[in-house]
Each structure stands twice: as structure tokens, then as C-alpha cells.
C-alpha atoms as one frame of an Amber mdcrd trajectory, in Angstrom:
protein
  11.505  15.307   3.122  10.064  12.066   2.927  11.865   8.723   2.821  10.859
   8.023  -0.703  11.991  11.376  -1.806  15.580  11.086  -0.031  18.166   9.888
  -1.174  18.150   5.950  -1.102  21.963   4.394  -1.991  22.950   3.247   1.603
  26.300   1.678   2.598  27.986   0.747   5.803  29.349   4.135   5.544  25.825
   5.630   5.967  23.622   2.904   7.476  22.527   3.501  10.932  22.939  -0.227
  11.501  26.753   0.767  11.769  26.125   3.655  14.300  26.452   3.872  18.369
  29.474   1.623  18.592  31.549   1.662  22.351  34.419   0.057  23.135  34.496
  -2.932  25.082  36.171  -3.035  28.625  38.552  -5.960  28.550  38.898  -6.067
  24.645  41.917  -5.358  22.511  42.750  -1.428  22.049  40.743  -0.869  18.423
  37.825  -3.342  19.375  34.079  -1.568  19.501  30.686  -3.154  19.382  27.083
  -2.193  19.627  24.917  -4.801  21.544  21.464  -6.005  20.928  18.161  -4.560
  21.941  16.232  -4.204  23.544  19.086  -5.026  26.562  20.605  -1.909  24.840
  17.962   0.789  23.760  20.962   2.046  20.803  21.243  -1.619  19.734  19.915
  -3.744  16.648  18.074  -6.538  16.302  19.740  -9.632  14.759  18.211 -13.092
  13.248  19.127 -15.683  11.415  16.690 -16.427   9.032  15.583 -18.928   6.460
  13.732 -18.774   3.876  12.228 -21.671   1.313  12.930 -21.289  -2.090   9.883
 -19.623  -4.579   8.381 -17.852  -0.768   7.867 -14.034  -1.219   7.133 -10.725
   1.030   5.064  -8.426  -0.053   5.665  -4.505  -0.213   6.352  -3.249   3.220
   9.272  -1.485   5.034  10.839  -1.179   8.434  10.901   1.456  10.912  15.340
   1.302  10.651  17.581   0.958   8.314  18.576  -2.888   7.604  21.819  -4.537
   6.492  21.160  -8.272   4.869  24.112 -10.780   4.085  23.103 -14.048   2.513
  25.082 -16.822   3.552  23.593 -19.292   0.867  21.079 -18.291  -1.943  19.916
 -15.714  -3.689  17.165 -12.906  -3.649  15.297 -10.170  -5.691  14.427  -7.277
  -3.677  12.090  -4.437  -6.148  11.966  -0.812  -4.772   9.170   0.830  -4.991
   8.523   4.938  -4.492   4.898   6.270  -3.606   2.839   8.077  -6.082  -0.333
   9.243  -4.337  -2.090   5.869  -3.244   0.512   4.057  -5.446   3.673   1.679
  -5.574   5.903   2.616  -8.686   8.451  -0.129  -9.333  11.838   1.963  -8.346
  14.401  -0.610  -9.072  15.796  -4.105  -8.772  18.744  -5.490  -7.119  19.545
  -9.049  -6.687  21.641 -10.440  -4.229  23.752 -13.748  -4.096  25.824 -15.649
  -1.623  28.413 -13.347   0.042  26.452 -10.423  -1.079  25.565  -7.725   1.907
  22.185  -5.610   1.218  21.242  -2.461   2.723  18.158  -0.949   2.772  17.130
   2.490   4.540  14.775   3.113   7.129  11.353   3.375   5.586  12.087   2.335
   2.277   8.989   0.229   0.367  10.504  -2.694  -1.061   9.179  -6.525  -1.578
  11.698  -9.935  -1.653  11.604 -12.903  -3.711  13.569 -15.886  -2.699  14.523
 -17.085  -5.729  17.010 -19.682  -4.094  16.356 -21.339  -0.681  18.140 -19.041
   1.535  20.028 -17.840   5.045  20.601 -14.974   5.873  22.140 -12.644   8.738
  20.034  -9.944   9.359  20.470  -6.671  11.206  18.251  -3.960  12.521  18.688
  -0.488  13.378  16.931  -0.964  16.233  13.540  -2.367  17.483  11.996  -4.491
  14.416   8.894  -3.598  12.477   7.686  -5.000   9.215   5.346  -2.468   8.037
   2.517  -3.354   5.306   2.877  -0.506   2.437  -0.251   1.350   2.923  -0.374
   1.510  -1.335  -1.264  -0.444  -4.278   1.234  -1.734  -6.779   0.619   0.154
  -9.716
């Protein structure tokens, strides 16, 4: 099935980013963590990133899922889903500071910065930002 046909609501329950977890030798009894790639080839990919207010991405999406939490600002992320050679708007969600965003592996979507803003971010894996191959329709 493809990505855009699948289901898309994705929480820290389902997101990959949250997978391949090991304890920690030396660490309390309870305490897991999963390291960074690529020193770990299960890991994720973390940056801190800013962004200036009014700056936009266009449609793209990554090769793994991706968990966002804004630590100051605020941003609209549109979905889109693929019909033939083109992007249909698929929803809207906006998030604020304290909010956490996930988004599923493969999943076209674009980002306004509506405030200035920085963010955590977190990778299922090796990073890709992948250029939809479609029009907005």
C-alpha cells in the first residue's frame, strides 16, 4: 500500500522515532535509550533548528518517520496526498510552543513558520528531505 494511502495519524505510540530502545549499562533499573546515527545504524538523527519567522518549505517528505517539538513559535504544516502527477491539500495542523508533531515516513507535507521558531527535531533514522515529485493542484 502506499504511504499516502495508509493510514497517517501517528503518535509516540506508533512512530518509529520511539522504536529500538536498550537499556543502558550503568543506568537506573527502568532507564532505556536509543543513540544517534549514524554511530548507531537503529538510531535517529537529532537537530536543533531555527527557523526565521514568514520562511517556508516546500512539499517534500522524509525517508522516516519524524517527531517535531517547538520550543518557541509556531508552525503550519499542510498534508498533501498524490493524485496522479498531483498534490491534493490533505489537511492542516498547526503547532505552538510545547506542542510535539509527528509525521510518518513518506508523508508529503510543506511548513510555514508563521512565528520565528526552535525546534527539537528527531529522525527515524538517516535524514532525507525529499522534493515531492508532484504539482500542487
Amino acid at each position: 500500500m502506499s504511504v499516502d494511502g495508509a493510514t497517517q495519524d501517528v503518535t509516540s505510540a506508533t512512530s518509529e522515532v520511539w522504536s529500538n530502545h536498550v537499556p543502558v549499562p550503568g543506568t537506573p533499573e527502568g532507564f532505556t535509550a536509543r543513540t544517534t546515527y549514524p554511530t548507531n545504524p537503529d538510531g535517529v538523527e537529532v537537530t536543533l533548528e531555527r527557523w526565521q519567522a514568514g520562511t517556508k518549505e516546500p512539499p517534500h517528505s522524509h525517508p522516516g518517520d519524524d517527531m517535531t517539538v517547538v520550543v518557541e513559535g509556531k508552525i503550519a504544516v499542510q498534508f498533501y496526498r498524490r493524485e496522479a502527477r498531483t498534490l491534493v491539500p490533505d489537511g492542516e495542523r498547526i503547532l505552538n510552543k510545547g506542542d510535539v508533531g509527528y509525521i510518518r515516513a513518506g508523508r508529503v507535507h510543506d511548513a510555514t513558520y508563521v512565528e520565528a521558531c526552535q525546534l527539537v527535531y528527531v529522525h527515524n533514522g538517516a535524514f532525507a528531505f525529499n522534493l515531492a515529485d508532484a504539482e500542487v493542484g
